[in-house]
N, C-alpha and C positions, 0 to 999 in steps of 0.2 A: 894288231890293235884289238882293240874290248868290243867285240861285235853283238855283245849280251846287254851294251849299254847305246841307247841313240837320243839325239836332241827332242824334245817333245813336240816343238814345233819346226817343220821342215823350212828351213828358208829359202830354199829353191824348189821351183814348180816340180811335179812329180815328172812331166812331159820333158823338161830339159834333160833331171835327173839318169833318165831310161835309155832317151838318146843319146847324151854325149857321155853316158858312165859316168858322171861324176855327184856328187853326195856331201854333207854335210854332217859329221856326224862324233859320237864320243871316241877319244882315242883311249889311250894310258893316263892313269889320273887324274881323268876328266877334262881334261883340253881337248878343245875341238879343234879338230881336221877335217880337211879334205879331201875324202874317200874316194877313189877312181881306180878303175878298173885297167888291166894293163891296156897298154895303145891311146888314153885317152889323149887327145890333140890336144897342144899350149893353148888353143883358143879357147878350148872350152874351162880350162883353169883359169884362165887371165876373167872371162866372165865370170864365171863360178866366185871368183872373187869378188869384185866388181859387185855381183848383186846381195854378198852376204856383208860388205859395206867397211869391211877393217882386215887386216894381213891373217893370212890364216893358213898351218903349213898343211901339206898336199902328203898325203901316205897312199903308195901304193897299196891295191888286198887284192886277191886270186879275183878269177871271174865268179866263182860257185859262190867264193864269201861274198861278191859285190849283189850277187842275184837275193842272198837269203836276207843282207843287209837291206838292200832298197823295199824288199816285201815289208820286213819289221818295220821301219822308219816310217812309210807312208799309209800302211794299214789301220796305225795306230786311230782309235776313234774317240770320239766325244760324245755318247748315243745322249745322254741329259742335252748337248745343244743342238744336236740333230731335230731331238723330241721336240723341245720352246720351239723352233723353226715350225717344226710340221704345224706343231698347234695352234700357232697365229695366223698360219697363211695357206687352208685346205689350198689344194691342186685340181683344178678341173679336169675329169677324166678323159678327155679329147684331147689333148695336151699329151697326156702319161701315155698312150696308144700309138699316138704316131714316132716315125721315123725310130723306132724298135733294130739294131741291129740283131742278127742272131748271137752272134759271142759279142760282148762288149767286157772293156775294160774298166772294171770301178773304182783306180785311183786315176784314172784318168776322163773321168765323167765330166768331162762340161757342164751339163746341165745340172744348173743347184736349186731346182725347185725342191720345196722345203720336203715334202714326202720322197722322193726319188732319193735325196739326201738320208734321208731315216733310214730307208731298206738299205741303201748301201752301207751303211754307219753299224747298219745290224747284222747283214752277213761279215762284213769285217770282221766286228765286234766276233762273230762265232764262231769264224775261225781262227783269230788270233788267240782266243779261247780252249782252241780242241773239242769244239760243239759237232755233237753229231746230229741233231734234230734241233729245230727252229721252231716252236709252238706257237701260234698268233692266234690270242683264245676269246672270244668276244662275250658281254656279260654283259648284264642291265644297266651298272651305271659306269664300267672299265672297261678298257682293251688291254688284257693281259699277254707279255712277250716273254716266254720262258724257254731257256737253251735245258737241251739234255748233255752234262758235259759226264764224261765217264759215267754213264747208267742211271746219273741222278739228274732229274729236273728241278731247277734253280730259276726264280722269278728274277729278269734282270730289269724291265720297264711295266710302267704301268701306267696308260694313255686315255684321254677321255675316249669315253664310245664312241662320239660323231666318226672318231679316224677310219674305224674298223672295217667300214665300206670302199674307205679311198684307198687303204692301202693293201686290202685284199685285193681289190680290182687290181692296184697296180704290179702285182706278182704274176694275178692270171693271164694279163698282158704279157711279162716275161715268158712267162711259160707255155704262150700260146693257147691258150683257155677261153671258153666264152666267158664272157665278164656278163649277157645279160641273162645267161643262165643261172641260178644263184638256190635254183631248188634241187639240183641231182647233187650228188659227188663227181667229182671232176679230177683225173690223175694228170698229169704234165712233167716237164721238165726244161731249164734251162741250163744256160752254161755261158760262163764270164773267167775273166781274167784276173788274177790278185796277186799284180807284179809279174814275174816269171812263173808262178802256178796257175795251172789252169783246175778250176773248180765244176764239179757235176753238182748241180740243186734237183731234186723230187721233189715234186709238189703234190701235195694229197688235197681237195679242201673238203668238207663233210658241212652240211648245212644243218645248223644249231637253232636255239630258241630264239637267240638277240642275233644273230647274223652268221657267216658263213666261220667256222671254225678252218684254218690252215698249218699245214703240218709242214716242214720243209728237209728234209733229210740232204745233207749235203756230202759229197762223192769226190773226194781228190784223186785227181788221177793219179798222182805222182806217189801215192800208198798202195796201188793194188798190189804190186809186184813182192808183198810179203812170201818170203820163205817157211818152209815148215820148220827150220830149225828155230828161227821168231815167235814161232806158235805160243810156247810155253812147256812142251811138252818134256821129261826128264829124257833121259840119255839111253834108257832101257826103252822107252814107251816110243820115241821117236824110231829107233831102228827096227821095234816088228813093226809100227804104220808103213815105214819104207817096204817092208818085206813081200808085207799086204801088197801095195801097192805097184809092187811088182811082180804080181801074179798075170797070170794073161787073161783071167776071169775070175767070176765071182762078186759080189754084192756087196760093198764095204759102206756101211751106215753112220752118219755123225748123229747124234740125237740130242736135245734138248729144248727147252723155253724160246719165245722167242727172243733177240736179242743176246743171245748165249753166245755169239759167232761162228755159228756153224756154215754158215755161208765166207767168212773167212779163210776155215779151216779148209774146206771145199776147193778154194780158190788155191789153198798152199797145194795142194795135193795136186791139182790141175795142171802150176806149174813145175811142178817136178816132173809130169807125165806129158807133157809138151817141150819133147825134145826132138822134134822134126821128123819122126820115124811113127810115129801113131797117128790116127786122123781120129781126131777127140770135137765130140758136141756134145754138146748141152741143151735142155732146154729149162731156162729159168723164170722167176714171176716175183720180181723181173730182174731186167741183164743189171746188176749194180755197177759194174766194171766192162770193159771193152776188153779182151784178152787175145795179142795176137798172136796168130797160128794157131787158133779155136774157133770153130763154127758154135757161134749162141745164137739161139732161139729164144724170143720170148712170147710168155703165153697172153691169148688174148680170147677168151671168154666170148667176146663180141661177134667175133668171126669164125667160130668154132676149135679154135687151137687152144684146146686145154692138155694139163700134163701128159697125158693118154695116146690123144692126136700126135702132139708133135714127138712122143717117144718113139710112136709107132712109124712115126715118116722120119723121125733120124735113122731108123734102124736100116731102112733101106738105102742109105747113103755111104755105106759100107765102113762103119765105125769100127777104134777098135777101143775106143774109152767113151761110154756115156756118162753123163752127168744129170741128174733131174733135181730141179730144186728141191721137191720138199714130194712125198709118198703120201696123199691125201683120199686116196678113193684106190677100192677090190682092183678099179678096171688097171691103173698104173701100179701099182702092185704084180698084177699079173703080169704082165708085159713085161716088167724089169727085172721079174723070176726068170720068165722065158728068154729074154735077153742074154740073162748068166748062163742059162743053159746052153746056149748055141753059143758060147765062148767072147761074150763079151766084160768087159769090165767096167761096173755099174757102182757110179757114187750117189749116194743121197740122202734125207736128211728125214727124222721123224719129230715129231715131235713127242716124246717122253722122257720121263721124270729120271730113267738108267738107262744103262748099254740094254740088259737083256730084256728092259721093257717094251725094245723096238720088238721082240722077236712075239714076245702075245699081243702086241698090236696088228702085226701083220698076219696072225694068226685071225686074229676076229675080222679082218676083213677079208677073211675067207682063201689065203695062201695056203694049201696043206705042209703039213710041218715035214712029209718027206720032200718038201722039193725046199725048205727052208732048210734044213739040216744040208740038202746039197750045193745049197747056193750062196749063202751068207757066209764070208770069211771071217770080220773083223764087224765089231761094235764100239765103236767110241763116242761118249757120253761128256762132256763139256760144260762148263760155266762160266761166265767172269765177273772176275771181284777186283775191285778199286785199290791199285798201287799206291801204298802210304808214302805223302812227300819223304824222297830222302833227306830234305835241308834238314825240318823238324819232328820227325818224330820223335817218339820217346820209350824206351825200355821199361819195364816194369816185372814183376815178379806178379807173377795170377794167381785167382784165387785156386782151392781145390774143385769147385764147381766149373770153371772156366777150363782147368784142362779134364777132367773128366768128359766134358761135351766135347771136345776135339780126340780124347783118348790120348792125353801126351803125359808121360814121366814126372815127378816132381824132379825139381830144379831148372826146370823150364823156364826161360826167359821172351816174354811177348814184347811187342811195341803197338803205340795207340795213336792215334793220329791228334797233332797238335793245332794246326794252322800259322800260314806265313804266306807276307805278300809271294812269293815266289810258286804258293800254290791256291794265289786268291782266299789263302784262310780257308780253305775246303780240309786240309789235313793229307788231301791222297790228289795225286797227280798220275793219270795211266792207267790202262788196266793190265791186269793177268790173266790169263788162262789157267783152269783148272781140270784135269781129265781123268779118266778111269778108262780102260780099253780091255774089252772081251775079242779075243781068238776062239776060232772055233776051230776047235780040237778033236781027235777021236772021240772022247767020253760026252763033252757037249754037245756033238753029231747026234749021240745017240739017245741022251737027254732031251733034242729039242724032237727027234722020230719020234719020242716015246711021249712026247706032248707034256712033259716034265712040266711042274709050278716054278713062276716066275722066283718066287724063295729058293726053293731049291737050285736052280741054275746060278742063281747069284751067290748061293753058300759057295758051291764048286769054282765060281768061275774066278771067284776072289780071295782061293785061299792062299794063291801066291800072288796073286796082284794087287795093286791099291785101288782103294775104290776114290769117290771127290772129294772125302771127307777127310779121308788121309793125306789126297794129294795139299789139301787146302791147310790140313794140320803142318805138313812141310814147307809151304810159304809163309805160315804163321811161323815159323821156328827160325825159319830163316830172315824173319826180318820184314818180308815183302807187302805183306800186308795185314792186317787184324782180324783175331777173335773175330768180332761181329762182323765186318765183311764177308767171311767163310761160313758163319753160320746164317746167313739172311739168305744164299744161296742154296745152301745146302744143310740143312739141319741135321740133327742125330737123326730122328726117327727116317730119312731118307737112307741112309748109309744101313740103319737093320733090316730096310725091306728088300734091298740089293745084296 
């Protein structure tokens, strides 16, 4: 059957739907059937019948199809009637507080008061979407709701002000928050059900001019398990990372922006090196993903466990793979030098602009460059650019300025993004990875001893390798994505200072 096509409105409760496997839904040519999962009992078809009210034929589908079906079919949202709802009928916040389960399922929510309805209507809404961030932005005379979907934020509502207190409150309820604190920053998180996926929410809120501003970063569980071959990486770049990573020590760095994925990449790598035989921690800020057969840590400022601390007390739990989120201060720095030196194998993440930018940032905060030259294997440097929809895009023939900035050939053929429902008219659906990766080799050993300029190491380190610029020129050639997504990331003058 068409499991890409489903009825708009479901005619059976979502509760019967889940329990008895059975569904309503488009088949071939758009007749509808009776979607049921195998085992389903004659009862529940003879009713299934009965309440959609006229003969209707019955088609088996696998379980996986019946699970991705029921998410599609009942997720679907209507956030404009959600909205009228909320704004006729505020919610008293004594109400929205009580009887709080910790996981709760939100196609199966009882309760339809009109706001409770809106948040669920808009996490749906975000991740039927592929939303990775939730903005709930509050302003003088609007309450602004904008999803970050592939890297770009996209205004989807726009609510009067009065809401912005009720339905802030009502998140920091989910997420265990004080609701009468409303002057500090407040972190949280909750966790719900949508259908058969189970979803992680991050709550950030920041108090603003008109009221509390709320961020919501949302965590499916059922995506950590990304492989490095998924990464994006080409077929040469992938097998020295493995190489790397197969060393018994050494200091292997992801670097870039935030939002570039290196906490992704991090995670590819983790699970390839969690294979029952290493005892591998972490400590992160924060755990984004639960990873099993990993000791995480997460840091807390509050109580003294900043990256430093908790590296220094994984160290003595007899690791043989660390991970540290992100290298922000001398003192972690130092620790995760000494770490490589006493033979462990240490991931983590800088934030600079190239691969061998990581290595004079670590220099300025005070690493000598003989123990970085001894300790640093590999640099990979990272970005992601927005996958142009495959339905519509469009080929074109560039100018000579547009491949000049990429460094590509004439006769070169691009594609630009169109827009079609199938990608909400955005043009790009997905992202890519884009990467450059520095080995450290004899000659760059002795380039980074000898305190060599960040030019310099980058002339050497990329006469045979590709730098982002390149890489981004090759998914530009191949189709994958455009001209202006690769250059917004990465521009020429980045590619000559590396």
């Amino acid at each position: 059957m068409d499991t890409e096509q489903t009825v708009s409105t479901p005619p059976l409760a979502y509760t019967f739907a889940r329990l008895h496997g059975v569904l309503v839904a488009e088949g071939q040519g758009g007749a509808l059937v009776l979607a049921h999962r195998p085992g389903v009992s004659r009862e529940a078809l003879l009713e299934a019948r009965r309440v959609f009210g006229s003969p209707i034929r019955p088609e088996q589908i696998s379980a996986d199809e019946f699970t991705r079906l029921i998410s599609k079919t009942y997720a679907q949202s209507d956030l404009s009637r959600s909205a009228d709802a909320a704004i006729g009928d505020p919610e008293d916040l004594s109400q929205l507080a009580s009887g709080l389960p910790k996981t709760s399922d939100l196609l199966d929510d009882a309760d339809d008061a009109p706001v409770i309805r809106l948040i669920n209507g808009i996490l749906q809404e975000a991740i039927r979407s592929r939303t990775s961030d939730i903005h709930v932005e509050p302003y003088e005379e609007r309450l602004s709701v904008r999803f970050r979907i592939d890297g770009s934020l996209t205004e989807k509502l726009s609510l009067p002000a009065r809401l912005s207190a009720v339905l802030v409150s009502r998140v920091k309820v989910m997420a265990r928050l004080d609701i009468a604190n409303k002057r500090v920053p407040q972190d949280g998180r909750f966790s719900f059900n949508l259908g058969e996926r189970q979803i992680d929410v991050r709550v950030s809120t920041l108090p603003a001019r008109h009221g509390e501003r709320l961020v919501m970063r949302i965590l499916e569980k059922d995506s950590q398990g990304i492989g490095l071959s998924e990464l994006g990486m080409d077929e040469e770049m992938l097998i020295d990372f493995q190489s790397m990573l197969a060393r018994p020590n050494g200091i292997i760095l992801v670097t870039g922006p935030t939002g570039s994925g290196k906490t992704t990449t991090l995670y590819g790598a983790l699970s390839k090196l969690n294979d029952g035989t290493r005892n591998v921690l972490t400590v992160e800020d924060p755990v984004e993903y639960a990873l099993d057969g990993i000791g995480q840590t997460q840091v807390n400022d509050k109580v003294g466990m900043s990256f430093a601390a908790g590296l220094r007390a994984i160290l003595r739990q007899d690791p043989d793979v660390v991970m540290v989120g992100e290298i922000r201060d001398p003192e972690t720095a130092e620790i995760a030098v000494q770490a490589a030196l006493t033979g462990h194998l240490v991931l983590s993440t800088v934030h600079t602009n190239s691969a061998v930018a990581a290595i004079a940032r670590l220099r300025d905060m005070g690493v000598e460059p003989f123990l970085l030259s001894s300790t640093v294997t590999a640099l990979v440097a990272q970005r992601l650019v927005r996958r142009l929809c495959e339905n519509c895009k469009q080929p074109y023939t560039p100018t000579p300025s547009e491949r000049a900035e990429l460094g590509v050939e004439k006769g070169a053929t691009f594609h630009k993004s169109v827009g079609c429902m199938q990608c909400q008219n955005i043009g790009y659906q997905g992202r890519l990875g884009l990467y450059e990766m520095v080995i450290n080799d004899d000659t760059l050993r002795q380039m980074i001893h000898d305190s060599a300029s960040e030019t310099d190491m980058g002339a050497y380190a990329f006469k045979t390798r590709k730098t982002l610029l390149q890489s981004g020129a090759d998914a530009v050639l191949k189709g994958d994505t455009s001209s202006e997504e690769v250059l917004r990331v990465c521009s020429a003058q980045t590619s000559e200072t590396i």
